[in-house]
Rosetta silent file (secondary structure, phi, psi, omega in degrees, C-alpha in Angstrom):
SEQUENCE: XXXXXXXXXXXXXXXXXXXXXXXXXXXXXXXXXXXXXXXXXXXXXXXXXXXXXXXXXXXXXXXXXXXXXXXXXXXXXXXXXXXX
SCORE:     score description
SCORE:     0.000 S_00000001
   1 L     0.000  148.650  157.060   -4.470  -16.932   17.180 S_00000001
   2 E   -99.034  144.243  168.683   -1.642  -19.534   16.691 S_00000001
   3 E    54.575   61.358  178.743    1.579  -19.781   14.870 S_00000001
   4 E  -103.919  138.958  160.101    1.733  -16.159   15.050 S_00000001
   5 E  -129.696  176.612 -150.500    4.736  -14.200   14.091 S_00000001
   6 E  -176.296  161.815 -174.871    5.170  -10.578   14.318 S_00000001
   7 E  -177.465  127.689 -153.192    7.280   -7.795   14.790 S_00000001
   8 E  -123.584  149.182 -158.290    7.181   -3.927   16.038 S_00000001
   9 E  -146.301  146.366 -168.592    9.649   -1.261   15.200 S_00000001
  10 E  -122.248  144.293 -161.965   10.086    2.220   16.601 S_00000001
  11 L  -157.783  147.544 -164.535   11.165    5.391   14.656 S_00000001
  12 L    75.077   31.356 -170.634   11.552    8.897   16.050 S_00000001
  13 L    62.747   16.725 -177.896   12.414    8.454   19.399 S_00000001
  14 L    94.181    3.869  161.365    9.381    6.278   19.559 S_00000001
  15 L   -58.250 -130.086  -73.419    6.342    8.988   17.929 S_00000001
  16 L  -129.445  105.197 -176.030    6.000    6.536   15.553 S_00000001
  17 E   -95.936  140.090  173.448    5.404    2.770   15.900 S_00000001
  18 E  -148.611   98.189  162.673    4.791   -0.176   13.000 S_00000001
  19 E  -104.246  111.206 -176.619    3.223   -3.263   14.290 S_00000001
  20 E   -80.412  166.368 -173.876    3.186   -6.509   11.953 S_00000001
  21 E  -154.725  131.192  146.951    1.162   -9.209   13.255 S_00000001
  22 E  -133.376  161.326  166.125    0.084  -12.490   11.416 S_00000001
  23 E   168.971 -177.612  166.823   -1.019  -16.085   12.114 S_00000001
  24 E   -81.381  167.100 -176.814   -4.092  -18.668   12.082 S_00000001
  25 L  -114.650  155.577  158.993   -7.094  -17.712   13.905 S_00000001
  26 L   -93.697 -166.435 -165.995   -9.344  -20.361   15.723 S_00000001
  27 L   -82.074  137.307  147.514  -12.683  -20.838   15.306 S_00000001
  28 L   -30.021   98.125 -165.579  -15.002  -18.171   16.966 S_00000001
  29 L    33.048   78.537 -151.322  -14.416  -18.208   20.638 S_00000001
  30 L  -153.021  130.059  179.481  -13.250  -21.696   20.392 S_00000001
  31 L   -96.200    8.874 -171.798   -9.733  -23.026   21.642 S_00000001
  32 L  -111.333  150.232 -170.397   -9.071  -25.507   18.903 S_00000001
  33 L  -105.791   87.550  174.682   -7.059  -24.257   15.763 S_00000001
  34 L  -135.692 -173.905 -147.853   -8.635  -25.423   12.473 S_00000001
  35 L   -81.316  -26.817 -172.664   -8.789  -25.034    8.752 S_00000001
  36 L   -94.527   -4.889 -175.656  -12.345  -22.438    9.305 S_00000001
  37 L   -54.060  -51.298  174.308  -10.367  -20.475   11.574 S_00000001
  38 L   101.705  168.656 -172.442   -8.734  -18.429    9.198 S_00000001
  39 E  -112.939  159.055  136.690   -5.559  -16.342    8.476 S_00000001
  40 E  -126.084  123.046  159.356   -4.941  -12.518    9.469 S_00000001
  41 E  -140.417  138.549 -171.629   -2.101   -9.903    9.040 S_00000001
  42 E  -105.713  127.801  157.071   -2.226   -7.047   10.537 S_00000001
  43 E  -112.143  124.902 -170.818   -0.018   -3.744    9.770 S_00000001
  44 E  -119.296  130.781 -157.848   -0.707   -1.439   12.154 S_00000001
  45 E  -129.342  110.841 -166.517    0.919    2.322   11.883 S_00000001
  46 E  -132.304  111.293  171.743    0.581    4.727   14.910 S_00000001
  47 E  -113.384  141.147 -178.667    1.975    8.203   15.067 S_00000001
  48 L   -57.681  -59.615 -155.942    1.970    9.677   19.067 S_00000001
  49 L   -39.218  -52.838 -166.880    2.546   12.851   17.548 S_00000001
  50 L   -88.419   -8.827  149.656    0.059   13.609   15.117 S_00000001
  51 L    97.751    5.820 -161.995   -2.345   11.673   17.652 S_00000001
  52 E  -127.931  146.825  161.191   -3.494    9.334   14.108 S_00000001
  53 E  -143.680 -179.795 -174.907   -3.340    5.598   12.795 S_00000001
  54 E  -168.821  169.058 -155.183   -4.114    3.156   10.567 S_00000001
  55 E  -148.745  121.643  138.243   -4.196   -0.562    9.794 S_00000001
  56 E  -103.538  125.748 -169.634   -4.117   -2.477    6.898 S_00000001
  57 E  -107.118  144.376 -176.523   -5.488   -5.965    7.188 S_00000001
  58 E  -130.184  135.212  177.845   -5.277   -8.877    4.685 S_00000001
  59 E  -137.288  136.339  143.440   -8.004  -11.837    5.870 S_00000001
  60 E  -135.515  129.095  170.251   -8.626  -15.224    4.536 S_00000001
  61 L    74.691    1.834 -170.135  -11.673  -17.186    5.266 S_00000001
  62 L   -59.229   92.557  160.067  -12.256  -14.994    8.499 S_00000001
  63 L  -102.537  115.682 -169.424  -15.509  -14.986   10.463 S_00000001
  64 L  -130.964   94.318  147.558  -15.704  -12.329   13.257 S_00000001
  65 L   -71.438  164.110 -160.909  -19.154  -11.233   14.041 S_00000001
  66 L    51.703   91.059 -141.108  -19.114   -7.836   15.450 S_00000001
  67 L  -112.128  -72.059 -172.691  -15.768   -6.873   14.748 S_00000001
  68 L   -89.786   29.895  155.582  -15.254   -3.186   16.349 S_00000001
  69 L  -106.661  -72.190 -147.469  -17.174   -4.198   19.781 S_00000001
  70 L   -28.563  -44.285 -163.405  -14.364   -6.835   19.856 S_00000001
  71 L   -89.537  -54.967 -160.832  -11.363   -3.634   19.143 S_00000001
  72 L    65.961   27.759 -168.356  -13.582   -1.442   21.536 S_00000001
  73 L  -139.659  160.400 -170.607  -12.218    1.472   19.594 S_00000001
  74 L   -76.795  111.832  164.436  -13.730    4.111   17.102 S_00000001
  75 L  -141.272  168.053 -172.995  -12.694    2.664   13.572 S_00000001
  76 L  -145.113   96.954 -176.585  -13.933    3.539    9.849 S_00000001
  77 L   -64.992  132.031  176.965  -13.513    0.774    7.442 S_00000001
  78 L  -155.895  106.410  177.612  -12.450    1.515    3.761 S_00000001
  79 L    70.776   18.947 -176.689  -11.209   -0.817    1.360 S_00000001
  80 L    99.145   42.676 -166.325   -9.180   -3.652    4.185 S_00000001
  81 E  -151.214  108.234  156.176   -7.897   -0.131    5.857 S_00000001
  82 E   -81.880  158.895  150.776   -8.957    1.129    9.224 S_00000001
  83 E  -158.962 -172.433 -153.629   -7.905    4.130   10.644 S_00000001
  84 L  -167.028    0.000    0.000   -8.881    6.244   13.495 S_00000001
């Protein structure tokens, strides 16, 4: 990603985290930054306590094959909302 901005905030003595994340994407494993690349932001919501999170993602124009080998993590998509 490029021209990313972002921003993570801590609540509860830190149990609870909220990470924003946006920018362009390149091109699929590709170092150049172009117009097919695509946009993503990511809110990501993690509480230590309860051990649970979730993500809501907004994408435009976004090609990622394989998605969740990329994340390497257990996720269950439903409506632009992971959680896990």
């Amino acid at each position: 990603m490029e021209n990313v901005n972002g921003h993570v905030k801590f609540r509860n003595h830190c149990s609870h985290i909220n990470l924003h994340l946006s920018g362009d994407c390149k091109p699929w494993r590709s170092d150049v930054t172009c117009k097919d690349g695509g946009w993503l932001s990511a809110n990501v919501f993690v509480d230590i306590t309860e051990q649970k999170w979730h993500t809501n993602l907004k994408v435009d124009n976004l090609y990622v094959p394989l998605f969740e080998r990329i994340l390497e993590i257990p996720i269950t998509w439903s409506k632009g909302r992971a959680t896990g």
